[in-house]
N, C-alpha and C positions, 0 to 999 in steps of 0.2 A: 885927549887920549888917555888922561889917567881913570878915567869911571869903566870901559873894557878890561883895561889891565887888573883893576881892582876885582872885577866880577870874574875873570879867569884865574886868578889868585886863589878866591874867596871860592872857587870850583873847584881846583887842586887841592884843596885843602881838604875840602868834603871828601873828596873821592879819597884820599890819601887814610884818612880817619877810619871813615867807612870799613876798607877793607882791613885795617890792623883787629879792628874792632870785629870784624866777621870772623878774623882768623884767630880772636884771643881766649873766645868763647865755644865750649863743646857743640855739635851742634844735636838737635832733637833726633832720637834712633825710635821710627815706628816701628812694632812687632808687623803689622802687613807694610809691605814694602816693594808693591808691583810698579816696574817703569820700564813700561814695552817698547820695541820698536816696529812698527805696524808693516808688514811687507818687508824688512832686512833679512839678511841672511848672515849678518855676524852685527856682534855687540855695538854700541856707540854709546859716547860718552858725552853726558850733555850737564855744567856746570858741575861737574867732578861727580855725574850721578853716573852711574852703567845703568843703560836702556838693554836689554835682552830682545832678539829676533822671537814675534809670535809664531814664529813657527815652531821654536822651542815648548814644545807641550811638556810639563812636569806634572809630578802629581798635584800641585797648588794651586796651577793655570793651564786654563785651555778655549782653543777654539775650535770652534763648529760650525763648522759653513757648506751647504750640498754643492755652493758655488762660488769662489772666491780667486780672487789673481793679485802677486806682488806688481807692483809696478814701482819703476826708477823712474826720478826727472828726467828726459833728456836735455833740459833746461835747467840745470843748478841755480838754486837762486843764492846771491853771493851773501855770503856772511851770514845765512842763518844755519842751524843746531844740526849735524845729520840726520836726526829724527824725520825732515823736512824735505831729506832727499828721497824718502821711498812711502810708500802707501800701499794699502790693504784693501781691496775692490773687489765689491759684494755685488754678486745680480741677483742674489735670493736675500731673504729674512738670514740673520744670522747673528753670534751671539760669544762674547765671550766671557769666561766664568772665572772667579776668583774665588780661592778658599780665604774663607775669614775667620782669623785665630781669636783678636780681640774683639767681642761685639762693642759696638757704641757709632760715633761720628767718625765718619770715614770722607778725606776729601778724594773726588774723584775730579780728573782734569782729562778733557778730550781736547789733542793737539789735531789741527788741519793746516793743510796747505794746496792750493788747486797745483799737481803737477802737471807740467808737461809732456804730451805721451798720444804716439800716432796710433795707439790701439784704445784711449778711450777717453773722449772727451767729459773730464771732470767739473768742466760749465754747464754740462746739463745734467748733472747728479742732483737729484734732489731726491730726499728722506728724512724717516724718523729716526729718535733713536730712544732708548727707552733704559734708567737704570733700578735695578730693584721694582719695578712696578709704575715708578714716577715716568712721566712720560715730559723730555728733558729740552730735547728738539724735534719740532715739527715741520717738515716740508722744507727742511733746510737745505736750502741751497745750495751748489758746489764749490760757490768762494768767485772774489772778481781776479784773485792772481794777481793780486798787491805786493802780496806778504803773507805769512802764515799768522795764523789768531787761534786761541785756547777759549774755550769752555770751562768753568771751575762749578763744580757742586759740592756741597756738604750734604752728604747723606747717612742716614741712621741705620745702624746695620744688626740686625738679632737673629739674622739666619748665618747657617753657616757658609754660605754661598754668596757673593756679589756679580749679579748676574746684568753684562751690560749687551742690550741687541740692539743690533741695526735693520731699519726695515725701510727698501727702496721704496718710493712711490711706485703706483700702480704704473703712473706715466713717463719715469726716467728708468724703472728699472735698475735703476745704480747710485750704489750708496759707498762712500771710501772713509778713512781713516787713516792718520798718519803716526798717531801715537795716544798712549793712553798712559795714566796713574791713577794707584788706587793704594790710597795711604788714610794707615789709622792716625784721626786727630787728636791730640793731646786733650784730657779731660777737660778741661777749664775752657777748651776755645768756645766752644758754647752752653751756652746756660739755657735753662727751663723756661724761665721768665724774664719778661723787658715788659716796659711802662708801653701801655697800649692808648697813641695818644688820638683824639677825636673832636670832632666839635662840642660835642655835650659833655665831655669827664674825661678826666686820665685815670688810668684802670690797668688791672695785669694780666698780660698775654701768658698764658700760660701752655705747655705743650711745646715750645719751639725744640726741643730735641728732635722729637717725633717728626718733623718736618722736612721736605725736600727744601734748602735753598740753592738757590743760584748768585754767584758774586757777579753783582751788575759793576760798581766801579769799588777801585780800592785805589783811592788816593792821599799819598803825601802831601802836606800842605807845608807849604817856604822852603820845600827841598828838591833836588834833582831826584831823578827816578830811580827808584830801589829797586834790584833786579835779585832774582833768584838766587843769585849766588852769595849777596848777603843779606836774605830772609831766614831764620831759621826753620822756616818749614818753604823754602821755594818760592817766595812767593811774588809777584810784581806788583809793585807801590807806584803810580803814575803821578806826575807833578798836578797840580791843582790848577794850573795856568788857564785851561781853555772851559773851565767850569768856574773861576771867582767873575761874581758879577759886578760886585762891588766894592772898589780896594784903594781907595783913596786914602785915607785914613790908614791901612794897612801897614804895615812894619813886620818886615823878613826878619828873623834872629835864628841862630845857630850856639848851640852847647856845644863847648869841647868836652864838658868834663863826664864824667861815667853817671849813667841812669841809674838809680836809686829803684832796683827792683826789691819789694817787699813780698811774703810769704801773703796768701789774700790779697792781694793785688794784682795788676796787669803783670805777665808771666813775658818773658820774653818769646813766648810763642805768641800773645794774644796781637805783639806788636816789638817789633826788634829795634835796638838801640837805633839805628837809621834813620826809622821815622819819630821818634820821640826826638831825637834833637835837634828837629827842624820848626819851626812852628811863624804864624802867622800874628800878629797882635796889636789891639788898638794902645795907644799909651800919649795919657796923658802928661801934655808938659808943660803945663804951668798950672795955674790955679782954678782953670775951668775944667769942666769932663767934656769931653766933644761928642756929642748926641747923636753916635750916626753906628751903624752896625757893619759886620764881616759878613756877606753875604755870598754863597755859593749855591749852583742851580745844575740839577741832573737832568735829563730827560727818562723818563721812565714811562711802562703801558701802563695804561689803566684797569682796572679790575682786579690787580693784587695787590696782597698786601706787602709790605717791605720793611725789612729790620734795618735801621741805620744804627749805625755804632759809630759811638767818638771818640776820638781818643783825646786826651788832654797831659799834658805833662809842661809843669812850673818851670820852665828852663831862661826866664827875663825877669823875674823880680829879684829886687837884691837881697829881700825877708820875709820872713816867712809872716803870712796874716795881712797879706797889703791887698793880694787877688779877687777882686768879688764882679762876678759879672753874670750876664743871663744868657740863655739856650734857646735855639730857637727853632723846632724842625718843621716844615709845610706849615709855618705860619704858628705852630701852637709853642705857648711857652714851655717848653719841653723841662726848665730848672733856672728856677729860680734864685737867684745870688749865690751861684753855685762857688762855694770856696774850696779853694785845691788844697790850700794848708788841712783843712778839717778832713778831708776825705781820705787823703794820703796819711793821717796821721801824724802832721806837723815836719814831713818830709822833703823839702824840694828837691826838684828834677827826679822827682816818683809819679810813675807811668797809673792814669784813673781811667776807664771806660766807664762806659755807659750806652746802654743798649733801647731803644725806641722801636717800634711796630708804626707804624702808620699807613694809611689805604691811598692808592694810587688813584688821583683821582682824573677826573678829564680834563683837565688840565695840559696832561703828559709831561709835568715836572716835580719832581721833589726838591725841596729848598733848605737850606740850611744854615742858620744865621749865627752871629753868636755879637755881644754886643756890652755896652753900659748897663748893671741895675744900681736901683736905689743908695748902695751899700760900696758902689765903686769909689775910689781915694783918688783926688789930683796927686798930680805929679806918680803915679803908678800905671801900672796894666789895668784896662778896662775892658781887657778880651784875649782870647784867646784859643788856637786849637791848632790840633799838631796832624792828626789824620782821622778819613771817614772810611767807612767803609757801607757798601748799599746793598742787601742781600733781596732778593723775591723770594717769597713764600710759595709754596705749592698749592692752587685752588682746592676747590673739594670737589673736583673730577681727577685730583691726583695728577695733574698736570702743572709745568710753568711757561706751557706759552699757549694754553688755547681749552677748549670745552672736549676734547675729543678724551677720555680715558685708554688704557695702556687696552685694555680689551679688543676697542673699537682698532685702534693703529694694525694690532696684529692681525684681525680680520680686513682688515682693507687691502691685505695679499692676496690675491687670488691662491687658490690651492691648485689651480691647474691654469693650461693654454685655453680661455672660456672661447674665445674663437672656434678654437678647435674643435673643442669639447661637446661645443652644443648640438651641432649637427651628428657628432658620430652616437650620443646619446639617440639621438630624434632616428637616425637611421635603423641604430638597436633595435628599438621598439619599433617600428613598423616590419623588419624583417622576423619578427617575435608574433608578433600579428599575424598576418601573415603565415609565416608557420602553423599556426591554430587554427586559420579559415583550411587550411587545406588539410589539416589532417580530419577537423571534423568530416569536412567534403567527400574524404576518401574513405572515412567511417561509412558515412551512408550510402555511399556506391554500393561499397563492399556487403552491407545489407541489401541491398535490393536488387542486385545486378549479377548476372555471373561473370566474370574475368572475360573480355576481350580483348584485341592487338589495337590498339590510337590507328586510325587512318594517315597515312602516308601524307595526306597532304596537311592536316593540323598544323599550326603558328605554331611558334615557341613563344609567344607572347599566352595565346591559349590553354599552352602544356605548363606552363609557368603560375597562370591562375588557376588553372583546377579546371574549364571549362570542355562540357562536349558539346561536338558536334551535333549542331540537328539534324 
């Protein structure tokens, strides 16, 4: 009985830290600062954030819809955000627009939740949705009514408008929403360039500003789950459990003491005290090195590309210069005897990223190792890492989930009822016709004939087409 007691201790303790440590620190103020509540009619407060009812149109934000309805749960679902009680329900293309103060990296988060609701089944919603031009989600479905689940995008922003639309399919006609954000990111969170790694060279990606991504997983590694309220940009950190593949060797460790954030270094925006002092690590203990790696496995599509980010922070050696291990991402050696003293600047428990590209291959997993090199010390750490983060890049159809560009989506709305439409078109034009036979007809009467009375007995089928009698 005492190995539970120990792990609920060794729980309390985290969560106890955690929040002193969220509450000691300023937190990050974006100049944009949009957090809607999609279909409310008064404000809710979600991790000490105020969400504003979209119907609240100000001059900074607005929506546009020829057809749109709030809907409430009639089913609360228990213990999640209010945001989650209400939604915004689109039977047209429709769109809502953000003034943007500072241009640059802007993360945008779209919340869903299928509600409950006898006026419209949110099981058969399915739509695009499109932001700035990126085309984000496609033929997305209306949720299985589990739970509520988020969308997170970093997108680049140089207009003055952040413009996000929703576009039903041709076949559900109905597209929903239950909340949205749309926040300026701190300069540093993303960089130009990450090591572009391949089978034939490692090489520099360059242009990732410019790029749509999508956050696939953001995982803590040897810690409980970090939740928005101590992220300093919101953010959720999931435990590593159901992604290590191989952890035998493995060793949990936990810092109590304060993270050594440096100027040019990981900011506590890139990565908050919470996840740096958790980490996972091989260590040797005795006089051999044990030859075996930390291995963690994602599922990912194939055909994009993907930035993974590591984060690292020294928080198990007792000195500084003992750390030396290798990297390892979809199999390439991504750094070699990478040492945290030299990186950090002879720092410990000082927060190091490191940013990687690499192509999703068919496969459908991205991997991520970390392990013993040459230059590892017995009796020490011969690995290590604290959290990953897995972003998708945007194709060159300007998309992140398929071949279809933001063009194609918006034309695949009909502009009208084509049902309808085609036959009263096709009518037009015959009754236009028509018209023309007969007035020529009655031109040439009128030439050749002098005026007389139609006979009494004539059709109206007759009188209709122009025809006399013989």
């Amino acid at each position: 009985m005492e190995f539970p007691y120990r792990k609920l201790v060794f729980a309390l303790l985290v969560f106890c830290l955690r929040t002193l440590s969220a509450l000691s620190y300023s937190f990050f103020s974006p100049i944009d600062n949009y957090l809607i509540d999609c279909g409310a009619s008064v404000d809710s407060i979600v991790d000490n954030r105020p969400f504003i009812p979209d119907a609240s149109h100000t001059d900074s934000f607005s929506l546009t819809s020829p057809r749109s309805f709030s809907l409430r749960n009639e089913k609360p679902f228990d213990g999640a955000p209010r945001i989650y009680e209400t939604a915004r329900v689109f039977t047209r293309p429709s769109r809502y627009e953000f003034e943007i103060r500072e241009k640059g990296t802007h993360m945008v988060r779209l919340h869903f939740h299928m509600l409950s609701s006898s006026k419209f089944d949110l099981g058969n919603a399915q739509f695009h949705v499109l932001v700035n031009g990126f085309v984000v989600l496609s033929d997305c479905m209306g949720g299985t009514g589990v739970g509520p689940w988020v969308k997170e995008y970093l997108i680049w922003v140089e207009t003055e408008k952040l413009v996000i639309t929703f576009v039903p399919t041709k076949k559900s006609k109905l597209a929903y929403v239950n909340g949205l954000e749309v926040i300026s990111a701190p300069k540093d969170l993303i960089l130009d360039t990450a090591q572009y790694l391949n089978t034939e060279k490692t090489d520099k990606f360059d242009g990732l500003l410019m790029q749509a991504l999508e956050v696939s997983y953001r995982v803590t590694v040897g810690g409980p789950k970090v939740t928005p309220f101590n992220d300093t940009l919101w953010r959720t950190w999931v435990p590593d459990v159901e992604f290590l593949k191989s952890s035998s060797w493995s060793e949990r460790v936990y810092f109590s003491g304060r993270i050594q954030y440096q100027v040019g270094g990981a900011s506590r925006e890139v990565g908050p005290d919470n996840v740096y002092n958790t980490a996972r690590v091989i260590r040797s203990t005795n006089a051999s090195i044990p030859d075996v790696n930390i291995t963690w496995v994602f599922p990912v599509i194939g055909g994009f590309k993907y930035l993974v980010r590591l984060h690292f922070c020294d928080i198990a050696s007792i000195s500084l210069g003992l750390l030396y291990f290798n990297v390892y991402v979809n199999g390439h050696l991504a750094y070699k005897d990478l040492d945290l003293s030299y990186v950090t600047n002879y720092v410990l428990a000082s927060p190091f990223y490191a940013d990687f590209v690499v192509d999703g291959d068919g496969s459908g997993v991205l991997s991520v190792a970390v392990g013993p090199s040459s230059k590892s010390m017995s009796y020490a750490i011969t690995g290590m890492l604290n959290a990953v983060e897995i972003m998708k890049l945007n194709n060159s159809m300007g998309s992140l989930v398929g071949k279809m560009p933001a063009e194609l989506v918006l034309k695949s709305w009909p502009r009208g009822n084509i049902g309808v439409l085609v036959p009263l078109v096709a009518a037009a034009c015959l009754l236009v016709s028509i018209s023309m036979v007969l007035r020529r007809r009655m031109t040439g009467l009128k030439d050749s004939l002098t005026w007389s009375k139609l006979p009494t007995n004539v059709s109206d089928v007759t009188v209709k087409h122009g025809y006399t009698q013989p």
